[in-house]
C-alpha positions in Angstrom: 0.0 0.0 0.0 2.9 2.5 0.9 4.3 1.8 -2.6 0.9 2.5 -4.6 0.8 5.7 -2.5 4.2 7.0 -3.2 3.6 6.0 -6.4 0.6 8.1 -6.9 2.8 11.4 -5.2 5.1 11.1 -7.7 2.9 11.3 -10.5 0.5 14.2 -9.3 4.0 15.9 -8.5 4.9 15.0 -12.4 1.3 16.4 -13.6 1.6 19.4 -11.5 4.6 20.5 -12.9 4.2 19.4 -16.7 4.4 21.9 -19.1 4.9 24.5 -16.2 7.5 26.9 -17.7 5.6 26.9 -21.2 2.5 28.2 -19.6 4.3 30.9 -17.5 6.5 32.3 -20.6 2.3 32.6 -22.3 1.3 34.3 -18.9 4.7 36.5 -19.1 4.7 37.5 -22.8 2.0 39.2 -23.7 3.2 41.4 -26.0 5.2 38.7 -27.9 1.9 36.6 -27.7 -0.1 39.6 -29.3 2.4 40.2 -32.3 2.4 36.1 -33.2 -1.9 36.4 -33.5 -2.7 34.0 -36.2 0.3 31.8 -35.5 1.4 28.6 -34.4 3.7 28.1 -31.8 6.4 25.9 -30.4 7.2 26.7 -26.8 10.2 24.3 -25.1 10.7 25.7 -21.6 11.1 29.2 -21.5 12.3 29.5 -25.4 10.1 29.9 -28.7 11.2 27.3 -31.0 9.6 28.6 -33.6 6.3 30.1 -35.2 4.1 30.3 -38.5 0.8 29.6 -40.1 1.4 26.0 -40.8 0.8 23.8 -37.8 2.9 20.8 -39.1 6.0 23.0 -40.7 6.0 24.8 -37.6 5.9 21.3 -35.8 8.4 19.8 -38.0 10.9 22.4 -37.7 10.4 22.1 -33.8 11.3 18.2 -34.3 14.1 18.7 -36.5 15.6 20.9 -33.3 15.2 17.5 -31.1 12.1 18.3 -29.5 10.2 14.8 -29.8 7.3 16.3 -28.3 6.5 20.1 -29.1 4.2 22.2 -27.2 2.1 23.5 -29.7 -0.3 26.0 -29.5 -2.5 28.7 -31.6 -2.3 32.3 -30.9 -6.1 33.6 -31.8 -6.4 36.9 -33.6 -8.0 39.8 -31.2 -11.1 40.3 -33.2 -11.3 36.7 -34.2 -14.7 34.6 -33.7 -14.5 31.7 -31.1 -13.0 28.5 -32.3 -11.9 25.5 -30.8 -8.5 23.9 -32.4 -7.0 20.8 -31.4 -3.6 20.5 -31.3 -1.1 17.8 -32.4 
């Protein structure tokens, strides 16, 4: 029983943490986020990998970096009509 509950520690630990820095460099730029409106972006840590119109070029040019697993995301336009878009 011990093991399952350290087990479980670890992994909420792991999920709480996941992705942590990407989302606090989109809470800390928002000017940079505002000039990449209608873009696709690669986040790894607190760098921008890269950015464009073309989810996979954008993607691909991310992997060819070494980043198996990009986080990917779509920077809505200001004035644009609510959309949902799932990522890769």
């Amino acid at each position: 029983m011990a093991r399952a509950s350290a087990a479980r520690k670890r992994s909420e630990m792991i999920k709480s943490t996941h992705r942590q820095r990407e989302f606090e460099w989109m809470r800390t730029h928002a000017d940079e986020m505002r000039r990449l409106a209608g873009h696709w972006v690669v986040i790894e840590g607190e760098e921008l990998v890269g950015h464009g119109r073309n989810a996979l070029r954008v993607v691909a040019g991310a992997r060819r970096k070494g980043i198996a697993v990009p986080f990917v995301f779509y920077v809505e336009p200001p004035d644009a009509e609510p959309t949902a878009h799932f990522g890769l």
